[in-house]
C-alpha positions in Angstrom: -15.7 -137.3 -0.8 -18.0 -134.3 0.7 -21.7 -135.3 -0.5 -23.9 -132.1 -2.3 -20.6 -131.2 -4.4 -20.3 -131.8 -7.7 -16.6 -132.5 -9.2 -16.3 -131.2 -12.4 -13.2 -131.2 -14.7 -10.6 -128.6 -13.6 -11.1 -125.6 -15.7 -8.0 -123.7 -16.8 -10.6 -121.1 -19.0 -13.5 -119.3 -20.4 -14.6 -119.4 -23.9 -17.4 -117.1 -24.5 -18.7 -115.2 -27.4 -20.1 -112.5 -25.5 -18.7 -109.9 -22.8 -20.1 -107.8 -20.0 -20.3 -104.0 -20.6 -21.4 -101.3 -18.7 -24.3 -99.0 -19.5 -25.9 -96.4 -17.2 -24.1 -97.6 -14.4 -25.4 -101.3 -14.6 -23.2 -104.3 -15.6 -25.1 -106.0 -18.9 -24.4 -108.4 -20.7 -23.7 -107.9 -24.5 -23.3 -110.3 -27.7 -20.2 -110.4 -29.8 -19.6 -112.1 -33.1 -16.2 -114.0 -31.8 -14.9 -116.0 -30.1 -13.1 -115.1 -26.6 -10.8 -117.4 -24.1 -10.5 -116.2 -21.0 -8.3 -117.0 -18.0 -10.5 -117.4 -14.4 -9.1 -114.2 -13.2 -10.9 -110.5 -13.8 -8.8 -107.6 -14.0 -10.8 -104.6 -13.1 -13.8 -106.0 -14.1 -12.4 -107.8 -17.0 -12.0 -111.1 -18.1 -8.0 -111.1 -18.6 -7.1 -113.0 -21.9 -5.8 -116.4 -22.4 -2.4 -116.8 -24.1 -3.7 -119.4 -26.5 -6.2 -116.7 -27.3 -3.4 -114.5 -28.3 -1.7 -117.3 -30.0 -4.9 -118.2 -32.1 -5.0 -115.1 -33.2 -1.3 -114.6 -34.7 -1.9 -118.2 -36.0 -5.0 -117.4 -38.0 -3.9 -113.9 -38.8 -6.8 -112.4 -37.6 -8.4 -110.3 -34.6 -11.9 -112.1 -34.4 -11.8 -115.9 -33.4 -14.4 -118.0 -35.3 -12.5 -121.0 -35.1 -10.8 -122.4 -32.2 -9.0 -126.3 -32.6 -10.1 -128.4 -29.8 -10.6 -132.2 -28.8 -13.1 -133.3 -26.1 -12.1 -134.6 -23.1 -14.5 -138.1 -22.8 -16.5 -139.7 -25.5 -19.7 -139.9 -24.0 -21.8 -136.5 -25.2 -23.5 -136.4 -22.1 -20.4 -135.9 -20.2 -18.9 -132.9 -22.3 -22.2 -131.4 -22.7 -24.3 -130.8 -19.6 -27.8 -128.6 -20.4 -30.8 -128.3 -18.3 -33.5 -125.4 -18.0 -32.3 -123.2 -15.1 -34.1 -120.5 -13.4 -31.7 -118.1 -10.6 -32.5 -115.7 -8.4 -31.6 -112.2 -9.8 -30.9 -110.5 -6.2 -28.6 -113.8 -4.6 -27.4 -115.7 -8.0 -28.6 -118.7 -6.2 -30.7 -121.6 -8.4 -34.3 -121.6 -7.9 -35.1 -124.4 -10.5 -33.2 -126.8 -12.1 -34.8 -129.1 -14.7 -34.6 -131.4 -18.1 -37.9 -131.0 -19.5 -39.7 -133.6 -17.6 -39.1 -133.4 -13.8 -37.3 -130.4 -12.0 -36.0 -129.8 -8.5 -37.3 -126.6 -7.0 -35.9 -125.0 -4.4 -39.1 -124.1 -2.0 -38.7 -122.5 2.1 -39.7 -126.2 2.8 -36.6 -127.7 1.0 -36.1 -128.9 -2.3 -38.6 -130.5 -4.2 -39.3 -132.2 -7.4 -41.8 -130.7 -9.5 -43.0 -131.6 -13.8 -40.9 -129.8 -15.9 -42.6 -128.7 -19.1 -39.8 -126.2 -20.3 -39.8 -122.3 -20.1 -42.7 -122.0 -22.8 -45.0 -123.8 -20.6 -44.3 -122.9 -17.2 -45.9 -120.4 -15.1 -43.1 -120.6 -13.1 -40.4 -120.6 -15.6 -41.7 -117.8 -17.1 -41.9 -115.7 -13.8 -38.2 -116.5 -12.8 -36.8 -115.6 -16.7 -35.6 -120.0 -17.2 -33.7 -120.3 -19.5 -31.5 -123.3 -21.7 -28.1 -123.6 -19.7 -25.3 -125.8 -21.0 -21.8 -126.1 -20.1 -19.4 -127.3 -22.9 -15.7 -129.1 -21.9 -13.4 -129.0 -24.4 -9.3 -129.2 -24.5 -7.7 -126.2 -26.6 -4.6 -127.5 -29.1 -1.9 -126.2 -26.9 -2.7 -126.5 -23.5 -0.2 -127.9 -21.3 -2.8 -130.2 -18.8 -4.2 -133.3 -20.2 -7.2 -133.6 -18.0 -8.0 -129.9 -17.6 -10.2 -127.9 -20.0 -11.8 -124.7 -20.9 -15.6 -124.4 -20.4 -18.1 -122.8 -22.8 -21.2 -121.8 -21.4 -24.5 -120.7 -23.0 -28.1 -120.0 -22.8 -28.9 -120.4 -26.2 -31.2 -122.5 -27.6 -29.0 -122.9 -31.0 -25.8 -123.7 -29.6 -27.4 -126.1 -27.0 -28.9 -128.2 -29.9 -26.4 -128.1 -32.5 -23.4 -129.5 -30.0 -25.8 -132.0 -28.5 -26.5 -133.7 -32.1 -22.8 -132.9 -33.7 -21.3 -134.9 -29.9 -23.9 -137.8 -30.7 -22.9 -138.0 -34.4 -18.9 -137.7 -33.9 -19.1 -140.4 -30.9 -21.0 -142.9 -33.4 -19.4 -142.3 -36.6 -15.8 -143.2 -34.5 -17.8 -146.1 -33.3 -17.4 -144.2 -29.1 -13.7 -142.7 -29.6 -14.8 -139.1 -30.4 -12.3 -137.7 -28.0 -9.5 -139.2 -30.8 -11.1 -137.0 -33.4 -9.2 -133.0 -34.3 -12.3 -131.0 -34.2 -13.1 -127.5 -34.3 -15.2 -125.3 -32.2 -17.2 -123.0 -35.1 -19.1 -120.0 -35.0 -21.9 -119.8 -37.3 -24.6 -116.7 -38.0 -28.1 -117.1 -39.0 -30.9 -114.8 -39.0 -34.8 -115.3 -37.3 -37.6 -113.9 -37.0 -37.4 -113.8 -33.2 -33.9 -111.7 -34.4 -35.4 -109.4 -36.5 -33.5 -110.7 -39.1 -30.7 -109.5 -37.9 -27.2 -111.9 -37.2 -27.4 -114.0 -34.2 -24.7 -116.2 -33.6 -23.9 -119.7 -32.4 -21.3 -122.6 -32.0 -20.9 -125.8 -34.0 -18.0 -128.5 -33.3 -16.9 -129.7 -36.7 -13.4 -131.5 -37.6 -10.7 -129.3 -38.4 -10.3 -128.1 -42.2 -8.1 -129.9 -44.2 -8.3 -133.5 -42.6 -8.9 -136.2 -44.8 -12.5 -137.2 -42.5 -12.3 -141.1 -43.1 -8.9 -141.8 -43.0 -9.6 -139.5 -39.4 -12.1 -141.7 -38.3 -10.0 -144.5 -38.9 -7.6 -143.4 -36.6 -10.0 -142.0 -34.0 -11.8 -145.9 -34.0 -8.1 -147.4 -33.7 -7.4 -145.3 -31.0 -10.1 -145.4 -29.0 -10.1 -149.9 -29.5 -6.0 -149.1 -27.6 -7.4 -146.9 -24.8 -10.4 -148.3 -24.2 -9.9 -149.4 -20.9 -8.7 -146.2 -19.7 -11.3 -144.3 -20.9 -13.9 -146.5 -19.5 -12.3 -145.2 -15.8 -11.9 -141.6 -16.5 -15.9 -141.9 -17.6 -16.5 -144.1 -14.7 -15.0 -141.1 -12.6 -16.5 -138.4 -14.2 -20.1 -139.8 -13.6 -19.4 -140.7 -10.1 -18.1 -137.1 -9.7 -21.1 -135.3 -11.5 -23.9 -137.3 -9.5 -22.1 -136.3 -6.4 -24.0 -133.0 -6.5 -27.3 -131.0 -7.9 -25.2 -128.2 -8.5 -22.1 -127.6 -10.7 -21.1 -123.8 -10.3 -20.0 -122.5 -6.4 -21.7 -119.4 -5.5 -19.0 -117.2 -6.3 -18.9 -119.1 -10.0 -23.2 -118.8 -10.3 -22.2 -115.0 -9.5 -20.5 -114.9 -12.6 -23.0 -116.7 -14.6 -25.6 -114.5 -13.4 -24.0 -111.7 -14.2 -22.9 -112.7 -18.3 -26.5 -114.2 -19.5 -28.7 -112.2 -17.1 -27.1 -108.9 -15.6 -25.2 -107.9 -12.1 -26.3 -109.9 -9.5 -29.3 -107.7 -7.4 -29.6 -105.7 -10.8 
């Protein structure tokens, strides 16, 4: 296996809930109140849709996703949901800092280096280079055809981070560590601030699906995951091994991208 790379679960889409627009000439990112799934291929700029977007929609009868059925593809939260503070560098897209809010690794002209990592608030640094939350969400759409592929959601904000981290925790215990048995739901939810002026801002909570009976669910997720157990030991054994291999998840091209949604055009 080539050392500094990261293997990460194949990705056959995007889900965001927020799009790239154009204004004066510069690429800028914009909120939406929806959710969108994405194929990995752009189309004049574009994000081409998904099918199962498409699908969703005729399913739900509606043109503005706020509900997509999903299950997660390992039980361990810290496997599905990845989130450090991350600062880039706006002309190349390249990481500068990458940290968890206690150490950080730096990328200096003398190499990388590990550094205290207070978070954004408190960080000279961090403040300088814009850090920012970063987490990357796996999650397997009802209807995809690959059973260990899955759609990535990624995100800077603060809200999202939080409430998937605690709602992964909760599902994994409750199903006593077979969360990945459970029919959840990936949910978008509004709330106002201060910091928002009041006005909407939006973010993603993973509850079950509507309609399921939630302990005769459990239940069955717990039974499940007591059949597979084994398995799902190795796929988690291999998952680790292949997220360890590397600092980085994202290949330049991918960072690019990233850049470009939560931060602007690359060299903008």
């Amino acid at each position: 296996m080539i050392k500094g790379l990261a293997i990460t679960p194949p990705v056959l889409g995007r889900i965001a809930i927020g799009k790239v627009v154009e204004k004066n000439g510069k690429r800028l990112p914009e909120k939406d109140d929806a959710f969108t799934i994405t194929t990995q291929v752009q189309q004049q700029g574009e994000w081409m849709l998904h099918p199962l977007h498409l699908q969703l929609q005729q399913s739900q009868g509606t043109q503005k996703l706020r509900s997509i059925p999903v299950t997660l593809l390992f039980n361990d939260p810290d496997l599905n949901l990845r989130a450090d503070y991350s600062a880039f560098d706006k002309t190349t897209g390249r990481p500068l800092c990458v940290g968890n809010g206690e150490t950080a690794r730096r990328m200096t002209t003398e190499g990388t280096q590990t550094v205290p990592c207070p978070g954004p608030s408190l960080c000279p640094f961090g403040q300088e280079a814009r850090c920012k939350p970063y987490g990357r969400l796996n999650v397997q759409i009802e209807g995809q055809d690959d059973p260990l592929a899955s759609f990535i959601f990624r995100t800077t904000g603060f809200n999202s981070i939080r409430t998937l981290a605690a709602r992964l925790s909760y599902w994994n215990a409750v199903s006593h560590g077979a969360a990945k048995y459970l029919p959840l739901s990936l949910k978008l939810r509004a709330k106002s601030t201060t910091q928002s002026h009041r006005a909407p801002i939006y973010y993603v909570d993973l509850t079950l699906r509507e309609g399921v009976d939630t302990a005769e669910t459990l239940r069955q997720a717990t039974n499940q995951g007591k059949e597979h157990g084994d398995a799902d030991h190795a796929l988690e054994a291999a998952a680790k091994l292949g997220f360890s291999n590397g600092l980085l998840e994202e290949t330049e091209e991918e960072r690019e991208a990233v850049l470009e949604e939560f931060f602007g055009a690359v060299g903008t």
